[in-house]
C-alpha positions as CSV (number, residue, x, y, z in Angstrom):
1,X,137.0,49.4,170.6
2,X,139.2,48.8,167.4
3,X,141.1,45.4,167.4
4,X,144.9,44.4,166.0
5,X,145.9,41.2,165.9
6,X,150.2,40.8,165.3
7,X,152.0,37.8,165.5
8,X,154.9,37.8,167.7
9,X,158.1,38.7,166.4
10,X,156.3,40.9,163.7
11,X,157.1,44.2,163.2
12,X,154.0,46.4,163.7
13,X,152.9,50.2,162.5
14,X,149.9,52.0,163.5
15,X,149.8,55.4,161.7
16,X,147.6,57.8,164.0
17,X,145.3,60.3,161.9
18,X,143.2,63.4,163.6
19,X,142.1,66.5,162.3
20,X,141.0,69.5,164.2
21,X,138.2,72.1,162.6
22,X,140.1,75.1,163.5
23,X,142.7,75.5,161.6
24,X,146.1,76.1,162.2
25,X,146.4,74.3,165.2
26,X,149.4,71.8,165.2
27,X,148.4,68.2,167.4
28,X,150.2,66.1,169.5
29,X,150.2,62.2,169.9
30,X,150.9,60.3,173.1
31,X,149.9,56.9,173.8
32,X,149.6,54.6,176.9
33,X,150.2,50.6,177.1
34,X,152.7,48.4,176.1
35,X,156.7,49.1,176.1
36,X,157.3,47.7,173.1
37,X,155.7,50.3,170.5
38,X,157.5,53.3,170.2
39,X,155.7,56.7,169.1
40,X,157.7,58.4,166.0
41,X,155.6,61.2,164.8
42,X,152.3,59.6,163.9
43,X,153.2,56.0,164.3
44,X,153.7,53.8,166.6
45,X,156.1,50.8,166.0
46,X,158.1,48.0,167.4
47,X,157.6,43.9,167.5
48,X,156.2,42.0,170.3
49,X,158.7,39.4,171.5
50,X,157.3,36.4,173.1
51,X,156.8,38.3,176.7
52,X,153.6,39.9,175.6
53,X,151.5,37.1,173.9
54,X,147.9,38.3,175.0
55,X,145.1,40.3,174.1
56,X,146.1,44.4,175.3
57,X,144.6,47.5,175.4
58,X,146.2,50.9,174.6
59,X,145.2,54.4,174.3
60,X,145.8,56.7,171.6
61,X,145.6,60.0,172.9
62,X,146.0,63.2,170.5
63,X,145.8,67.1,171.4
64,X,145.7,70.6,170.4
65,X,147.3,72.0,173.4
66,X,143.5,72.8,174.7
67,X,141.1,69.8,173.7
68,X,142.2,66.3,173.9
69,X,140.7,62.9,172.2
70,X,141.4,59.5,173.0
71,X,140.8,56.3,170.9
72,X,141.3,52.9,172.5
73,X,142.8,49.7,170.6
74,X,142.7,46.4,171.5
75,X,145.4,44.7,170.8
76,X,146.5,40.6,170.6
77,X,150.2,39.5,170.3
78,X,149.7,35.8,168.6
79,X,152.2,33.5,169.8
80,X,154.7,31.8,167.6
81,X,156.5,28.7,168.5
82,X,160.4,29.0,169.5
83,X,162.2,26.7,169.1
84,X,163.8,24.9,172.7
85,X,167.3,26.7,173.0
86,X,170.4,25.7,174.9
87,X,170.9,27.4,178.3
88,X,174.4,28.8,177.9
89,X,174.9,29.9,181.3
90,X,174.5,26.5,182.6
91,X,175.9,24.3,180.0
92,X,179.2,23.3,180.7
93,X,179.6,19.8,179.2
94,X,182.3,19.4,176.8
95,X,180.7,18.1,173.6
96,X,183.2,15.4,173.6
97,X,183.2,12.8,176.8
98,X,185.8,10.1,177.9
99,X,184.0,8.1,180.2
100,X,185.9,5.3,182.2
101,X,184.8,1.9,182.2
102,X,182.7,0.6,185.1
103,X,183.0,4.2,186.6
104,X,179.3,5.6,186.9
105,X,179.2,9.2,186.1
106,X,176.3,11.8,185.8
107,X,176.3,14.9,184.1
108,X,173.1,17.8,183.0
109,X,172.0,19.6,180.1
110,X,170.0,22.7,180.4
111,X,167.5,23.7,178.1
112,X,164.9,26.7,177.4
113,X,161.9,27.4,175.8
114,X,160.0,30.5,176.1
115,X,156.8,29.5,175.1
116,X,154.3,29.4,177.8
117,X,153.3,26.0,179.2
118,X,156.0,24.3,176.8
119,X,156.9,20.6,177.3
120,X,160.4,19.5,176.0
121,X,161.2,15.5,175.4
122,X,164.7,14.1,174.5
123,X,164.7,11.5,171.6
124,X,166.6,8.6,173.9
125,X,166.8,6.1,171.2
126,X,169.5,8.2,170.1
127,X,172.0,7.5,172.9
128,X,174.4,5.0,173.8
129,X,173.0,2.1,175.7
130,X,175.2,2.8,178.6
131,X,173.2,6.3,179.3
132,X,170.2,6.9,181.2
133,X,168.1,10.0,181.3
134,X,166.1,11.4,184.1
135,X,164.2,15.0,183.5
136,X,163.8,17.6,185.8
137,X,161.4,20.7,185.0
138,X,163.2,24.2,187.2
139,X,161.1,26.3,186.3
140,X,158.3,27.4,183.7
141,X,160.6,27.8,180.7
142,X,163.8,25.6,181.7
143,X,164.2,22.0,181.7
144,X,167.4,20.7,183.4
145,X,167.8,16.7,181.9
146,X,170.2,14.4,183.9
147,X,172.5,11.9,182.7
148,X,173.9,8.9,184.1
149,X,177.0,7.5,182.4
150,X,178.0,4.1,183.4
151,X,179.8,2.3,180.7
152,X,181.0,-1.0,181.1
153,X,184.0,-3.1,179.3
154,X,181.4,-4.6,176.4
155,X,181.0,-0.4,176.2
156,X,184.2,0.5,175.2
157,X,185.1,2.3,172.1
158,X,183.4,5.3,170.7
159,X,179.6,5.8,170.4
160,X,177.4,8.6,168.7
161,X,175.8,11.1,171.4
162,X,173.0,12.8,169.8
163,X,171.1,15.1,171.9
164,X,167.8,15.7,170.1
165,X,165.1,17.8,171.9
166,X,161.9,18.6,170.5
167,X,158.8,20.9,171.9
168,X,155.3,19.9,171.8
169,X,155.2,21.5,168.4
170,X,158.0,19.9,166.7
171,X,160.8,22.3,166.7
172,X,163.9,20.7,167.6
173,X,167.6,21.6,169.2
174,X,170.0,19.3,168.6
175,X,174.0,18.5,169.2
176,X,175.9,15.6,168.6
């Protein structure tokens, strides 16, 4: 079993060679696996998003219209860390906030990351003292984080609101 190793998000071609001993006969390529390689001709080509990070196995099948041979490849997708991205279908915060005095308000931010078994952390030494933070996990690549707002008179006037979120990795997202 051949092996291919790609890194996601790399564009990958596999030129397919056969021959046949009689001669004359025109082949045909087919192959069976994953949905992102396209056959054109000989090749095969396309670029693994993150969705198929993990070792696969396809088939490389050619024919003469009477015999057929097959050749199987293993092949890995290497994962490359993304960046944490804003959820735009849930965000729906204004960037900029008037908050009342003494009138406790909460508000969320939602955040993605499509790496698998991703962690995402907020840098809270970067918001006003008046804001608290709890984080929720939804689901295996969004993280929903909460915000209570609850400004008092000493609080009054305008403050810096950075938002700065950062995956186990390092890549960060930020807004102010």
């Amino acid at each position: 079993l051949d092996s291919l190793t790609v890194l996601e998000d790399d564009s990958l071609t596999i030129t397919l060679t056969a021959t046949d001993v009689d001669q004359g006969d025109s082949l045909s390529y087919l192959f069976l696996g994953v949905n992102w390689l396209t056959l054109k001709g000989k090749q095969l080509v396309g670029a693994p998003t993150n969705a198929p990070v993990g070792k696969h196995v396809i088939t490389a099948v050619v024919s003469d219209g009477q015999a057929k041979d097959t050749l199987n490849l293993s092949l890995v997708v290497k994962n490359v860390n993304d960046a944490p991205q804003w959820d735009k279908a849930l965000n729906l915060t204004p960037q900029n906030q008037i908050w009342s005095e003494d009138s406790a308000t909460t508000f969320s931010v939602y955040v993605l990351d499509v790496d698998p078994g991703e962690l995402i952390t907020l840098d809270t030494t970067k918001l006003p003292s008046f804001v608290s933070l709890a984080q929720t996990l939804r689901d295996s690549s969004q993280f929903e984080f909460q915000f209570k707002v609850n400004p008092t008179q000493k609080d009054t006037g305008n403050h810096a609101f950075i938002l700065e979120f950062k995956d186990k990795e390092g890549a960060t997202l930020t807004r102010e």
